[in-house]
N, C-alpha and C positions, 0 to 999 in steps of 0.2 A: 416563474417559480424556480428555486435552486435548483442543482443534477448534482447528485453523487456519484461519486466514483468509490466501489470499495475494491480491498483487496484480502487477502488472508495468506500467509505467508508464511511456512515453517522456516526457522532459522537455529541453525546450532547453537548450544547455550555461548560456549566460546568465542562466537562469532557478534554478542551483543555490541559492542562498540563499536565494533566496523560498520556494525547495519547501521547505527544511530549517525558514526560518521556520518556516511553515505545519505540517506534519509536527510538527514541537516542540510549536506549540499544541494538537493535535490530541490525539497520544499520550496526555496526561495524562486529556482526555476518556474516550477508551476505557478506561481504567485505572479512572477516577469509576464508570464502569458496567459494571465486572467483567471487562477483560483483564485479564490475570498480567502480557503483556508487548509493547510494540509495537516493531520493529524496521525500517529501514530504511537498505537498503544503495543505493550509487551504484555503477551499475558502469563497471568498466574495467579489465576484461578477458573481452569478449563475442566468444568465435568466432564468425567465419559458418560456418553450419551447412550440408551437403551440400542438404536439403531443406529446414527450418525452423530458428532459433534464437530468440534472445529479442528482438534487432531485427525482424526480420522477423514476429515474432509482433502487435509495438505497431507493425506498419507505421512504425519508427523514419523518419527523413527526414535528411537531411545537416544537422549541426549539434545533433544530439538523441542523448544519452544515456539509459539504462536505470535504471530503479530498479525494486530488488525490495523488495518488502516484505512482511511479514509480522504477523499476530495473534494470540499465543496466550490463547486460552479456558477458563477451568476444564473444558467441556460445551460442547456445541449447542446445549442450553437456555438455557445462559448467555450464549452468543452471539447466538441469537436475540433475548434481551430485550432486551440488552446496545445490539447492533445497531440497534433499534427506536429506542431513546432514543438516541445518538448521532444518527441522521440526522435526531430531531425538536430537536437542543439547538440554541436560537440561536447559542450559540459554533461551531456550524459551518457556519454560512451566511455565503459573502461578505460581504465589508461591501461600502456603496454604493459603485459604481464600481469595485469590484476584481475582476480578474480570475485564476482559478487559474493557477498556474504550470505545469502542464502541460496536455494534451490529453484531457481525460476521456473523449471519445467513441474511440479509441484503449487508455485502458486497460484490460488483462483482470482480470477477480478471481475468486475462486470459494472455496467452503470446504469443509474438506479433513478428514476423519478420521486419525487419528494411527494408523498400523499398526505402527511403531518409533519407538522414543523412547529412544537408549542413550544414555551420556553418562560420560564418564570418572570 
């Protein structure tokens, strides 16, 4: 059965093209080394939540939007391999002097077993 990977990820409104860059170069990586499919939504339309929402979750800050994002994985196997080699490929390391377009120490991620998967 698939494995997701999600993420959530405050990013400053200013900063939207660079993420998108960035994200653009990225996705094809993980695809190199076995996603099915990477996804990334900007949001804009995030309730605030009575106790928690998705701002509040990336301690968003005045001027910072939400991105969700998402991994699909054939497996966990696959993901973990997968995983491995994308964080060792040089294509994902900064280049000199640049810095990521959002707040990493901020973003949440975790990976997810698929209990439903329907689809019209």
């Amino acid at each position: 059965m698939a494995y997701m990977d999600g993420f959530v990820i405050p990013v400053p409104r200013g900063n939207k093209a660079k993420y998108k860059e960035v994200a653009a170069c990225a996705a094809p990586i993980f695809i190199e080394y076995g996603a099915l499919r990477v996804v990334e939504c900007w949001g804009n339309d995030i309730k605030p939540g009575k106790v928690n929402d998705f701002r509040t979750a990336v301690i968003a800050e005045e001027g910072e939007d939400v991105v969700f994002s998402w991994i699909e994985w054939p497996d966990k196997a696959t993901r973990d391999a997968g995983a491995e080699k994308v964080m060792n490929d040089p294509r994902m390391q900064p280049k000199e002097g640049e810095e990521m377009p959002f707040s990493g120490a901020r973003l949440i991620y975790g990976g997810f077993e698929v209990l439903i998967d329907e689809k019209a």
